[in-house]
C-alpha positions as MATLAB code, in Angstrom:
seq = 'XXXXXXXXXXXXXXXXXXXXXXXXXXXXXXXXXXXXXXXXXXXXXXXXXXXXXXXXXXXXXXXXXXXXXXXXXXXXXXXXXXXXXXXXXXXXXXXXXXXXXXXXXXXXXXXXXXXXXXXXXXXXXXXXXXXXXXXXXXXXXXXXXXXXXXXXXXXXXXXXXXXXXXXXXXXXXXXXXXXXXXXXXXXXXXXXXXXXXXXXXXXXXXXXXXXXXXXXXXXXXXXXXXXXXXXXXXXXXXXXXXXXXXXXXXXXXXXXXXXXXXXXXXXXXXXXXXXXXXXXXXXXXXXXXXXXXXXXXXXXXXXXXXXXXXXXXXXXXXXXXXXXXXXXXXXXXXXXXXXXXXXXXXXXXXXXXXXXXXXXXXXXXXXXXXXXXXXXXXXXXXXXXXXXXXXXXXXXXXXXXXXXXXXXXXXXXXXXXXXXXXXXXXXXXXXXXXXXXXXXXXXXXXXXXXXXXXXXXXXXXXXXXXXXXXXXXXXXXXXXXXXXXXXXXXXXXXXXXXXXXXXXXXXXXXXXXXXXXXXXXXXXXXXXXXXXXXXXXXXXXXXXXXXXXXXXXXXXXXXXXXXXXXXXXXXXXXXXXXXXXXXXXXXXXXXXXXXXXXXXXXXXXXXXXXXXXXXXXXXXXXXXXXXXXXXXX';
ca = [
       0.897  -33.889   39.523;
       3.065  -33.245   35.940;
       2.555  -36.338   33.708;
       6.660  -36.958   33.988;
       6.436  -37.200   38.127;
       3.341  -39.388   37.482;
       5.214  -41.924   35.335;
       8.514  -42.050   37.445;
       6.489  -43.279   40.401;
       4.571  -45.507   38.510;
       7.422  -46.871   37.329;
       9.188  -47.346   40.649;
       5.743  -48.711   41.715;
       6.159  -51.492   39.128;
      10.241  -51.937   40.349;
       9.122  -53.049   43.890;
       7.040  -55.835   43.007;
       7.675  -59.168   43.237;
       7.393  -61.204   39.683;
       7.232  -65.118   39.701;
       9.616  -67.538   37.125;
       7.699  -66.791   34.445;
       7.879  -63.012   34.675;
       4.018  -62.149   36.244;
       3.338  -60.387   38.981;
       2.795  -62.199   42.344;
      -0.129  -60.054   44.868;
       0.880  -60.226   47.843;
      -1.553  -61.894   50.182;
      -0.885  -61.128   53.636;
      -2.341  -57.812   52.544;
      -5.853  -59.428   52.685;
      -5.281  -62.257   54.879;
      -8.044  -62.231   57.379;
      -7.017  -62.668   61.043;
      -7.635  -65.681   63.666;
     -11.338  -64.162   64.849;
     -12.871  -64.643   61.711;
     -14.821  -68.517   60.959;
     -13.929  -69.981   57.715;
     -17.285  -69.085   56.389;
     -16.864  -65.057   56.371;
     -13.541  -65.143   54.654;
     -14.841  -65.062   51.465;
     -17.125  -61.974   52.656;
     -14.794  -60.086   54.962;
     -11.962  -60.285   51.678;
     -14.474  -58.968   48.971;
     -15.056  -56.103   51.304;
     -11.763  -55.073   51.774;
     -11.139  -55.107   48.454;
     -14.564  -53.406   47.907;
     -13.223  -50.232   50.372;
      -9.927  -50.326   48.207;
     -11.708  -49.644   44.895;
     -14.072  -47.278   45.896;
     -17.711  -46.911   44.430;
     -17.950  -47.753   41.313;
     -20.048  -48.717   38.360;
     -20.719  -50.923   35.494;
     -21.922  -48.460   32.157;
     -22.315  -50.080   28.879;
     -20.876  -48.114   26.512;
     -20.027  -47.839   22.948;
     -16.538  -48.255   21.805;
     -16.623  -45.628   18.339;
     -17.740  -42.990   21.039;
     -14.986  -43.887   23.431;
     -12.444  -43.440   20.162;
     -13.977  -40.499   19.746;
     -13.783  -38.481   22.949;
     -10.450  -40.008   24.132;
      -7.897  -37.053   23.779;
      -4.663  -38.191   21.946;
      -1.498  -38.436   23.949;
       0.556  -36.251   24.384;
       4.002  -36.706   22.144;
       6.074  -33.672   23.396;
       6.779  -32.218   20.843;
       8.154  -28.895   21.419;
       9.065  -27.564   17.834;
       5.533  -28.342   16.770;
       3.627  -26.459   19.565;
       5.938  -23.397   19.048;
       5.366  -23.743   15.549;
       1.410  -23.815   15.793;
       1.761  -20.305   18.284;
       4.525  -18.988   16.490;
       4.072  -19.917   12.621;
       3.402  -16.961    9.791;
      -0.508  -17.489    9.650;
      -0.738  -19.314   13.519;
      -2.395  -17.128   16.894;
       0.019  -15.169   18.237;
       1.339  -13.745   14.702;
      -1.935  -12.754   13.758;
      -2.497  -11.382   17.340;
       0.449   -9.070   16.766;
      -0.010   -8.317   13.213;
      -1.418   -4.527   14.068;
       0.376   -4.123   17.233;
       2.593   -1.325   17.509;
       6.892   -2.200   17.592;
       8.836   -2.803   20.069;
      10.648    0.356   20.075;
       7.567    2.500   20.738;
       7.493    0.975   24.063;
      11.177    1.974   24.981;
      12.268    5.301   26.798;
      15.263    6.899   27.371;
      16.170    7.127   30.519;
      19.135    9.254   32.414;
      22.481    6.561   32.155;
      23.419    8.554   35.816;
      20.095    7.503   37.590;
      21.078    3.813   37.012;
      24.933    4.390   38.132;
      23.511    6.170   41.375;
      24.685    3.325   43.583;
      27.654    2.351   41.168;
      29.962    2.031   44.645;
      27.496   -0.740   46.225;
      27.298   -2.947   43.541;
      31.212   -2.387   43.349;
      31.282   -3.372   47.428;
      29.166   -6.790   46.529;
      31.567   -7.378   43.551;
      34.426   -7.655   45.363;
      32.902   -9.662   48.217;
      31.268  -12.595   45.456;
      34.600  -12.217   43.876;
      36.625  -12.765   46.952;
      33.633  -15.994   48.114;
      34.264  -17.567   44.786;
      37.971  -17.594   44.987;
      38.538  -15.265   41.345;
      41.942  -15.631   40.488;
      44.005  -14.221   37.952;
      44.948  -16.356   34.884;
      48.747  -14.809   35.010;
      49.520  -12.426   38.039;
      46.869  -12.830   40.641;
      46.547   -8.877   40.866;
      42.720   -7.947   42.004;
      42.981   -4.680   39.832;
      44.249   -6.198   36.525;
      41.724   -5.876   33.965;
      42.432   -9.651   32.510;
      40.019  -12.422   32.883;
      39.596  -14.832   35.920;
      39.491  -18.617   35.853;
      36.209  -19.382   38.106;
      37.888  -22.754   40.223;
      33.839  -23.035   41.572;
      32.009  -25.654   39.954;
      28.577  -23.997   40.948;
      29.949  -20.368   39.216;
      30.903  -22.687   36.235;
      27.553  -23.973   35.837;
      26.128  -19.917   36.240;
      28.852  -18.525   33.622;
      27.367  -21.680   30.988;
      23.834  -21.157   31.794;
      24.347  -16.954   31.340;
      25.718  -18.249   28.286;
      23.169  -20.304   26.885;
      20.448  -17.167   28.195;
      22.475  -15.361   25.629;
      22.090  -17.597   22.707;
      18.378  -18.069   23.623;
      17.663  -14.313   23.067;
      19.866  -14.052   20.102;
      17.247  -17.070   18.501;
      14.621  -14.617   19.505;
      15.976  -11.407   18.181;
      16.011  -10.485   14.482;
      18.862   -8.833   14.659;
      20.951  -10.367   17.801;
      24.708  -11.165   16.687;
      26.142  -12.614   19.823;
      27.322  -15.522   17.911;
      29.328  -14.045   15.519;
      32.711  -14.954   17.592;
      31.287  -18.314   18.798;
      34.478  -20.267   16.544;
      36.287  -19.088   19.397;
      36.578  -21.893   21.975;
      38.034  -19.739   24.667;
      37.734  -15.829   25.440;
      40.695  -14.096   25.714;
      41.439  -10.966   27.715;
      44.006   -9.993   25.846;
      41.620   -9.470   22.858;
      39.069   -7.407   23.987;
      41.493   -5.427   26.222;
      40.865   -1.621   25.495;
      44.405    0.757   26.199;
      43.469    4.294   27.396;
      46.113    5.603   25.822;
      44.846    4.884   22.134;
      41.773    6.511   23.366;
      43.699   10.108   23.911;
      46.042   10.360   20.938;
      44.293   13.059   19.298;
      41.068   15.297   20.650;
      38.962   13.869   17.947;
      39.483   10.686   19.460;
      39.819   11.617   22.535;
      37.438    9.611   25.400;
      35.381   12.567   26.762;
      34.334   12.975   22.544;
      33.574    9.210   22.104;
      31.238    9.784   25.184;
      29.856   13.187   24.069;
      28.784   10.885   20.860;
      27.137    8.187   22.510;
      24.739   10.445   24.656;
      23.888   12.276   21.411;
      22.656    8.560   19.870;
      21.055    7.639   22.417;
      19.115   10.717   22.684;
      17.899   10.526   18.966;
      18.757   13.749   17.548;
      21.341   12.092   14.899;
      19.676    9.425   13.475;
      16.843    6.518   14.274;
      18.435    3.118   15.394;
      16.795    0.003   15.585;
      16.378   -1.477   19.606;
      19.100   -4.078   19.320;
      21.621   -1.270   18.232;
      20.125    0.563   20.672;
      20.953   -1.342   23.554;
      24.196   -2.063   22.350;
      25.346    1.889   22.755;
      23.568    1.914   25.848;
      25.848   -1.036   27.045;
      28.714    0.588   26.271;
      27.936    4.108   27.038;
      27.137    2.387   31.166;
      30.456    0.591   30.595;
      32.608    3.545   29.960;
      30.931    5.067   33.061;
      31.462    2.604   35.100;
      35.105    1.990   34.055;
      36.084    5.484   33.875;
      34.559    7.403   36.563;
      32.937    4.937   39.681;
      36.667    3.242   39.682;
      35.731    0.218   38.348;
      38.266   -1.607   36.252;
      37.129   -3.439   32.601;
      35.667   -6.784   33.772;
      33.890   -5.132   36.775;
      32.078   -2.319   34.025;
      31.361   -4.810   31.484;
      30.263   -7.106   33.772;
      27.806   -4.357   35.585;
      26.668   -3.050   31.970;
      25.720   -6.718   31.166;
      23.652   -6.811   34.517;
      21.963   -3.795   34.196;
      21.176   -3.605   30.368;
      20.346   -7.694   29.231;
      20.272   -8.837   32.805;
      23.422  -11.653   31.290;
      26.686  -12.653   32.851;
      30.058  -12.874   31.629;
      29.586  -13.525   28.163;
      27.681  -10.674   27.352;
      30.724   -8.784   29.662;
      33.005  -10.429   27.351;
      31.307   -8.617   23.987;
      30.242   -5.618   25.837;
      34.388   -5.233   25.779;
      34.355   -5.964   22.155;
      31.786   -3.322   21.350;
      33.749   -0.546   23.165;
      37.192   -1.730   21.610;
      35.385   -1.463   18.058;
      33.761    1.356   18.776;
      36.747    3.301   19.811;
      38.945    1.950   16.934;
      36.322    2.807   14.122;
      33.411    4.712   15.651;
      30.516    2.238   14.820;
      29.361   -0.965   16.288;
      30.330   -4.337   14.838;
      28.128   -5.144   11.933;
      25.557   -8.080   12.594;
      25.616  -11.108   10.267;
      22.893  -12.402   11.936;
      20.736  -13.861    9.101;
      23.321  -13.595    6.420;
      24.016  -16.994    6.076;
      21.705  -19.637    3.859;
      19.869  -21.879    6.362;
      18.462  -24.601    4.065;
      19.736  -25.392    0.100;
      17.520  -23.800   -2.484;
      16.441  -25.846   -5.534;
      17.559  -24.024   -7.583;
      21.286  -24.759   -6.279;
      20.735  -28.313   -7.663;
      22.974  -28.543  -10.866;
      20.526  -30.806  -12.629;
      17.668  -27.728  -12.009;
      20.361  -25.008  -13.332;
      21.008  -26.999  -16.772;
      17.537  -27.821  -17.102;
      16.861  -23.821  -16.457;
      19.344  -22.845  -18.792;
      18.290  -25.402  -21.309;
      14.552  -23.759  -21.138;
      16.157  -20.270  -21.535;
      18.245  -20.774  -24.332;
      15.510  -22.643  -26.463;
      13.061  -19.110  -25.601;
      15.813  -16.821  -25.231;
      14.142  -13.255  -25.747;
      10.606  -14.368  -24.569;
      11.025  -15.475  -21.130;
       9.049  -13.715  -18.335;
       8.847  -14.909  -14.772;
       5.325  -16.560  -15.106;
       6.504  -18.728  -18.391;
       9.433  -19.741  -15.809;
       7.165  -20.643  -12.952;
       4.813  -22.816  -15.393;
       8.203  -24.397  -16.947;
       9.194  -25.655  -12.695;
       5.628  -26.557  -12.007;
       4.845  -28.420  -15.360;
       8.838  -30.004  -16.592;
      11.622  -29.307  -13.524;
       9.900  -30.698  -10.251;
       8.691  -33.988  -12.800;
      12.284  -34.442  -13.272;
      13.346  -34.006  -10.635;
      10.644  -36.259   -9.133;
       9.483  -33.329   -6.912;
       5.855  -33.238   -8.270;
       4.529  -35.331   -5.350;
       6.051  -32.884   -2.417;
       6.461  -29.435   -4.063;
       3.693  -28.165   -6.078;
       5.221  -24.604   -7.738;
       6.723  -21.668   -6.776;
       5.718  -18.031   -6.277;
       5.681  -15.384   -8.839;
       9.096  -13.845   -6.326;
      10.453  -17.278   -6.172;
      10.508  -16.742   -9.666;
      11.803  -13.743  -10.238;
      14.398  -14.436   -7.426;
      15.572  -17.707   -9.126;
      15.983  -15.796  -12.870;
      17.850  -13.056  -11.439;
      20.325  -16.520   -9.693;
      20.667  -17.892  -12.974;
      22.054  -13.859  -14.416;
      18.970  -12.849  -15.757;
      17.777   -9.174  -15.271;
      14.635   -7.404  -16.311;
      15.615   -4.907  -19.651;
      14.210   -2.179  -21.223;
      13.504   -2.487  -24.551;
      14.901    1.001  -26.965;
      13.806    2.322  -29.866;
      16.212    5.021  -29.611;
      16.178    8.683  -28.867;
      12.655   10.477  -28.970;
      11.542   14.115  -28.506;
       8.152   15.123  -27.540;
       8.504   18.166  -28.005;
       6.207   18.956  -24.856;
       8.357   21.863  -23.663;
       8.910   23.894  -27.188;
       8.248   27.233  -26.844;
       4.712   27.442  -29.073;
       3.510   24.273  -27.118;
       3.603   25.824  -23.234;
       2.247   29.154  -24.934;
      -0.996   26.861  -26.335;
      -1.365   25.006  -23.453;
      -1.759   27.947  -21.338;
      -4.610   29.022  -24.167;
      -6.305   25.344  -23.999;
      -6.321   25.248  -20.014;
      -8.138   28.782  -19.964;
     -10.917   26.981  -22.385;
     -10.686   23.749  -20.274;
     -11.798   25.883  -17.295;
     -14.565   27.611  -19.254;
     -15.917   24.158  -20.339;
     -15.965   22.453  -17.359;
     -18.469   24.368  -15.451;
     -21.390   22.776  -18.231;
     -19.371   19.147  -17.605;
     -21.590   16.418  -16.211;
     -19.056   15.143  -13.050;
     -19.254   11.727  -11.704;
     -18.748   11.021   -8.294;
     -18.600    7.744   -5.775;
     -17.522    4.566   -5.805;
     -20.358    3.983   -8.406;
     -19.327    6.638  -10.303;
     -22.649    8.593  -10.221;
     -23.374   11.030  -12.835;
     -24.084   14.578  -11.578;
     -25.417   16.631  -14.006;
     -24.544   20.714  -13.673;
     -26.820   23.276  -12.834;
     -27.728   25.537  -16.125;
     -29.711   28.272  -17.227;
     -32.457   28.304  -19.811;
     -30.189   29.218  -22.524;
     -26.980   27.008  -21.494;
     -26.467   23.292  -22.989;
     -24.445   20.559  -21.452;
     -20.821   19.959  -22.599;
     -19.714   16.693  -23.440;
     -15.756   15.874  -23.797;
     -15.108   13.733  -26.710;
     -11.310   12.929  -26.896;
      -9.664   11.068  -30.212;
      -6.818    9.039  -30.455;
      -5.154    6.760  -32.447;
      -3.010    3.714  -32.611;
      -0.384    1.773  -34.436;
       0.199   -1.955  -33.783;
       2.858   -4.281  -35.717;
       2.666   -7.760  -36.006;
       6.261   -7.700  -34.619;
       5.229   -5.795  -31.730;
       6.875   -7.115  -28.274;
       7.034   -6.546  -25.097;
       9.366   -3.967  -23.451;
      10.527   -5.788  -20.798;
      12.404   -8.919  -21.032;
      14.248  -11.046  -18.777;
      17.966  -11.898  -20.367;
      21.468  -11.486  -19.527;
      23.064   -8.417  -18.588;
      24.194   -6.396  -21.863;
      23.012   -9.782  -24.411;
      19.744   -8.428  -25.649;
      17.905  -10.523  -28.607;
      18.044   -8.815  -31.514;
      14.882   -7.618  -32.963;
      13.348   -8.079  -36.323;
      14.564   -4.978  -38.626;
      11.358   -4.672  -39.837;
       7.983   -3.919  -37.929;
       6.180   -6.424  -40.239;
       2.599   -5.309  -41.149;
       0.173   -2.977  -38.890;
      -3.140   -2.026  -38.524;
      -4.256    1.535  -38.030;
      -6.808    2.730  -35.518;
      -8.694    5.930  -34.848;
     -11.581    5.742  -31.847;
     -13.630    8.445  -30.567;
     -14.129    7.890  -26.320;
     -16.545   10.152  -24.350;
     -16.569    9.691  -20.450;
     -20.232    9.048  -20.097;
     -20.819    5.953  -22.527;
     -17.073    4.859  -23.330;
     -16.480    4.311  -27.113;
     -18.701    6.694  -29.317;
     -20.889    4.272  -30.858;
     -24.838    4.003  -30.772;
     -26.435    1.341  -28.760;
     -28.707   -1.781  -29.748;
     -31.890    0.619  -29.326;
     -30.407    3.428  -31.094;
     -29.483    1.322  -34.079;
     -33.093    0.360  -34.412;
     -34.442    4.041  -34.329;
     -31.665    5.503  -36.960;
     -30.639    2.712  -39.371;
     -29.137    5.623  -41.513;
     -26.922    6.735  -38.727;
     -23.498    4.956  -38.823;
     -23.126    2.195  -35.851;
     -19.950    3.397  -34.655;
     -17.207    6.165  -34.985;
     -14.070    4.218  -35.378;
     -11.927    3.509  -38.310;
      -9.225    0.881  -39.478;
      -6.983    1.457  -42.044;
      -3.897   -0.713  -43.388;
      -0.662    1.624  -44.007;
       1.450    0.141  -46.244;
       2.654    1.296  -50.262;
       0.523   -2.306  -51.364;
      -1.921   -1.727  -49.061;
      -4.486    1.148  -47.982;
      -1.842    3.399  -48.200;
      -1.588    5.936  -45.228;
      -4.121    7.921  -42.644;
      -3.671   11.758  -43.530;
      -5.692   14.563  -42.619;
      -8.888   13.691  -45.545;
      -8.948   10.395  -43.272;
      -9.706   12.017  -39.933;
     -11.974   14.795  -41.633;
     -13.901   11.989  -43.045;
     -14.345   10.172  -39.729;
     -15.468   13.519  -37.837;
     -17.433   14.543  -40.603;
     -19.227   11.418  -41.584;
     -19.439    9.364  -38.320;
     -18.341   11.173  -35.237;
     -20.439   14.152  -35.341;
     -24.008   12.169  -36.497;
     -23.746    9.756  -33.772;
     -22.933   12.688  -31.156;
     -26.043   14.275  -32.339;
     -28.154   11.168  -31.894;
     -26.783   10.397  -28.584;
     -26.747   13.242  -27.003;
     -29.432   15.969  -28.413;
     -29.405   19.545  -27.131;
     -25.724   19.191  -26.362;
     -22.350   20.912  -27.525;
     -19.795   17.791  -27.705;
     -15.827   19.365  -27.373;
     -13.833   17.541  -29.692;
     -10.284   17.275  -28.172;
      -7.538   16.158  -30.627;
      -3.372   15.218  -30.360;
      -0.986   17.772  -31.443;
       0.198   16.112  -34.368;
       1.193   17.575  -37.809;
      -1.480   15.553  -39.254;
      -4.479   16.856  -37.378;
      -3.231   20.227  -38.494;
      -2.927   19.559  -42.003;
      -3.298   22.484  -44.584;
      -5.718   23.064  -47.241;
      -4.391   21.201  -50.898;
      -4.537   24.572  -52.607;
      -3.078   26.887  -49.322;
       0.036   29.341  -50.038;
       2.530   26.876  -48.775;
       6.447   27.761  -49.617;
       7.564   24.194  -48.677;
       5.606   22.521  -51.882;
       6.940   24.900  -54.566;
       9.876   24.645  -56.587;
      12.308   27.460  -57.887;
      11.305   26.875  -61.703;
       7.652   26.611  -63.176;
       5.779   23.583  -64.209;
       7.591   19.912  -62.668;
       5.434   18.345  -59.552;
       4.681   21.107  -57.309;
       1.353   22.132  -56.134;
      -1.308   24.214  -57.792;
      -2.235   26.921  -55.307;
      -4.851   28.999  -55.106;
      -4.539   33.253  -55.902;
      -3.303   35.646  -53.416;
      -2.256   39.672  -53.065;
       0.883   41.396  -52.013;
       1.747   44.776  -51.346;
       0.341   47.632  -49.850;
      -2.185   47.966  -52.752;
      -3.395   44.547  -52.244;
      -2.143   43.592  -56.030;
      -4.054   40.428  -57.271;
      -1.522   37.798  -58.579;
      -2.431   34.307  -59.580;
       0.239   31.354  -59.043;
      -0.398   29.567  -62.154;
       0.313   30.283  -65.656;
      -2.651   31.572  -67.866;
      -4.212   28.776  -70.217;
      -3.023   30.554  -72.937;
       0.907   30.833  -72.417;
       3.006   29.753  -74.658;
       5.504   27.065  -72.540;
       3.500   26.406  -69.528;
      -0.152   26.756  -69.768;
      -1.967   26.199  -66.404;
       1.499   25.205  -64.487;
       2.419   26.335  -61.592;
       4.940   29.826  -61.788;
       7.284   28.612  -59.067;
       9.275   30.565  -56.302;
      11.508   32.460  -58.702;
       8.983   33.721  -61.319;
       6.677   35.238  -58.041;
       9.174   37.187  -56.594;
      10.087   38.593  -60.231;
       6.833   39.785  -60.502;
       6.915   41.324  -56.787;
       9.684   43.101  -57.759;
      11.958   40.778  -55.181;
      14.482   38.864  -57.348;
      18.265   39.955  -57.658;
      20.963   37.934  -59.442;
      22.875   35.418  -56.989;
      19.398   34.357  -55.181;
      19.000   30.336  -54.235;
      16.183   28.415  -53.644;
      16.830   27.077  -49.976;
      20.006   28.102  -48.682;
      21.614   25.668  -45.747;
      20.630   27.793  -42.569;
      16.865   27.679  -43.636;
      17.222   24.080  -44.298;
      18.954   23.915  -40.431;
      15.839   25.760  -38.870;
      18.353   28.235  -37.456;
      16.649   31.146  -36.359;
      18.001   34.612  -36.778;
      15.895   37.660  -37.544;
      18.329   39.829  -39.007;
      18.649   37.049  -41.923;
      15.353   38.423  -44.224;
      17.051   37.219  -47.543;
      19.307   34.755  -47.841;
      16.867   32.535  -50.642;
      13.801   32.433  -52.127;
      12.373   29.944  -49.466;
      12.965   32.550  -46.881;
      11.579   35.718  -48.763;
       8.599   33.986  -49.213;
       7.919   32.617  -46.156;
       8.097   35.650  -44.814;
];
């Protein structure tokens, strides 16, 4: 028997006793009082046996009373909420049971609207006899084939249109995206609202009703786009309604009222905004948006005007620094204290964070330095790489490869007089003390401004190989060659009053001196590949190489002293410096203007560097324009 049946006769159990004057119980003894043929000497027997037969065997068990505590199952409280909430909760049994199950809408198939309208006309018969049983009556004419609403005078069809209603709102709490509340602030439906006038529905062919129709079968069959189940079944309900209003002779109510049957198994409530659906539908083309679950359900925190100051406070005192995990330490170690929430709310989530920022208008920024060009596209760049990808290619086939998650090293197959190849790439780094980072959190278009100057760096060049990491030698390795250098990298302090700046003698020295004696130690009987950056630095001239850019147009002054060279088709020797023995500039350099004189390339008019040379314009039919330009060429 259900625990509530068992209580409600126990408790009319207790009603039909008899209590005395002070409130207890009487027992009623003619129950056991023992009749005329017993002697006054078995009474005593004959009534301890009857009550005997009325308990039943039985027996006496000493027992202990923790163990009794122990196994006695706690009662049962009812609540509801709690047991769905155990089933139903995000980590509980049933989520987790359909965490990897497959949705909803796999299980769905399209079926042929016409198969369910088959017998349209019999369900039409039984309509009109229930509506002629329950006495349906028009709220203004009384006309059976006016499409207005009915007041329902039986109390039993009353109680079925509420309960239909209440089925509704108990699927819509199911649903994720069910909307049938969305006109629930209307106490009473009207007909006269969700009446739809055919002749709206023909005033032009696009709108005409046999196109609205053509449009709903090509939904429903997928080909225009993917809807989600709940949409769905909305254009199925309307796509039976129009059927059922427009060709099996059934007026509004009746289709609605059959869609609502056939598609959510509902009553007249779902009728009612099946007729909604097809007036917006034909009016705009698309279904009602849902606002289901686009209304705040609880108040936020950070709502609380004492948590927004506070917030604000913290963000103006570290405006330009704040990330979303300094926030979330700031509510778990100073707001919930203050707010005395420490004891119930321990912090918030890394999202919670970011989501409460972006409510008090902060938004993640990009940091600028301004415009910057590569320069991976220029013309001599994509012709090189083609020429280093071809050597790449070579390379690789005398690569060691490493494979697995354990990143196994898998050494190629060679011949006797093949060595293995080892990559050895260099790069180098910059860091400023004022260095930041590029993303900040601050308010749209009020960025902090930065420090103008970088403040003081530190210069790095490493060497990395893909077999050991960083190209240093190891602890046993430093014990066998204590003349070999420990490792391959270099600092260096830029600055004018510092160690001035890393040029080209820099890197030499670091390849030279420390990069290539601990490749040879670590890796005997192998070729190492050296792969460098692009830069203008790594491809740094020779001091004394015939360089146009560090002369001047007159001798002597600070140009370079460069090294002898020969012109002409008779190779004629020609030195760039001035004998020891002339008489103005002895051992200075001749300049731009004095080497063309003597090549026989000097007119009157000539410049040093005219402005199209200095602009990097290109144009081959310009051989002359100044000195810079002869030369160079």
């Amino acid at each position: 028997m259900p625990r509530k049946k068992k209580s409600e006769a126990a408790k009319v159990r207790i009603n039909k006793q008899i209590r005395s004057n002070k409130g207890q119980f009487i027992i009623d003894e003619d129950e056991y009082k023992p009749s005329d043929d017993y002697s006054e000497d078995s009474l005593d027997d004959e009534f301890i046996n009857k009550r005997i037969n009325k308990l039943n065997n039985f027996t006496l068990v000493w027992s202990n009373t923790n163990d009794i505590h122990k196994k006695t199952r706690k009662p049962y409280t009812g609540n509801s909420k709690a047991t769905k909430y155990r089933k139903y909760g995000p980590s509980e049994d049933f989520t987790k049971a359909a965490k990897l199950t497959q949705p909803i809408t796999n299980f769905f198939q399209i079926k042929n609207i016409d198969d369910e309208l088959e017998n349209i006309e019999n369900y039409n018969e039984m309509f009109e006899d229930n509506e002629n049983d329950n006495g349906m009556e028009n709220t203004e004419t009384g006309d059976e084939n006016d499409d207005g609403m009915r007041n329902i005078e039986s109390g039993d069809e009353s109680d079925d249109e509420s309960d239909d209603e209440n089925d509704d709102k108990t699927e819509d709490e199911n649903d994720n995206e069910m909307d049938d509340n969305d006109n629930n602030d209307d106490d009473e439906i009207n007909d006269s609202d969700d009446e739809i006038n055919a002749d709206d529905m023909e005033k032009n062919e696009d709108n005409s009703f046999d196109s609205k129709l053509i449009n709903l079968e090509k939904i429903l069959s997928g080909n225009l786009k993917k809807i989600s189940a709940y949409d769905y079944l909305r254009y199925r309900a309307i796509h039976v309604f129009f059927k059922g209003w427009k060709f099996n002779n059934l007026n509004q109510k009746q289709a609605s009222l059959y869609s609502a049957k056939i598609i959510y198994e509902k009553g007249f409530y779902k009728a009612y905004q099946i007729r909604k659906w097809a007036r917006y539908w034909i009016e705009y083309n698309i279904l009602p948006k849902s606002l289901q679950g686009c209304h705040q359900k609880i108040k936020s925190i950070i709502d609380d005007e004492d948590a927004i100051e506070q917030s604000l406070l913290f963000i103006r005192e570290n405006k330009g620094k704040i990330t979303p995990k300094k926030y979330q330490t700031f509510v778990k170690q100073i707001l919930f204290p203050n707010l005395g929430l420490d004891e119930f709310k321990k912090s918030i989530s890394i999202k919670t964070s970011c989501i409460w920022l972006k409510k008090l208008g902060l938004v993640p920024q990009l940091k600028k330095k301004g415009i910057y060009f590569d320069g991976h596209e220029r013309e001599d760049v994509i012709e090189y790489r083609k020429e280093f990808l071809d050597k790449m290619l070579i390379y690789e086939k005398f690569m060691p490869i490493f494979e697995g998650e354990n990143m196994e090293r898998l050494d190629p197959l060679l011949l006797p007089n093949e060595k293995t190849h080892i990559l050895v790439t260099h790069d180098e780094c910059l860091f400023y003390a004022n260095d930041d980072k590029p993303i900040i959190w601050a308010p749209l278009g009020e960025l902090p401004l930065r420090k103008k100057g970088q403040g003081k760096s530190i210069m790095v060049s490493e060497f990395l190989t893909e077999i050991d990491g960083r190209l240093k030698l190891n602890e046993d390795e430093i014990l066998l060659y204590p003349e070999i250098p420990v490792e391959a990298r270099k600092f260096l302090k830029p600055g004018k009053n510092e160690e001035g700046w890393w040029t080209a003698d820099h890197l030499l020295d670091q390849v030279i001196n420390y990069a290539i004696p601990i490749f040879e130690t670590k890796y005997p009987n192998s070729i190492g590949i050296f792969a460098f950056d692009n830069s203008t630095n790594h491809g740094a001239m020779a001091k004394d190489a015939l360089n146009v850019n560090k002369m001047n147009v007159n001798p002597g002054g600070k140009q370079a002293i460069m090294r002898s060279t020969f012109f002409g088709l008779n190779h004629t020797f020609q030195s760039m410096v001035f004998p020891s023995d002339h008489p103005t500039f002895p051992n200075q350099p001749k300049g731009m203007k004095q080497i063309l004189i003597e090549r026989n390339l000097w007119y009157d008019g000539l410049i040093g560097h005219c402005q199209l040379c200095k602009l990097k314009i290109e144009d081959i039919t310009r051989t002359d324009c100044c000195m810079h330009k002869i030369l160079s060429l």
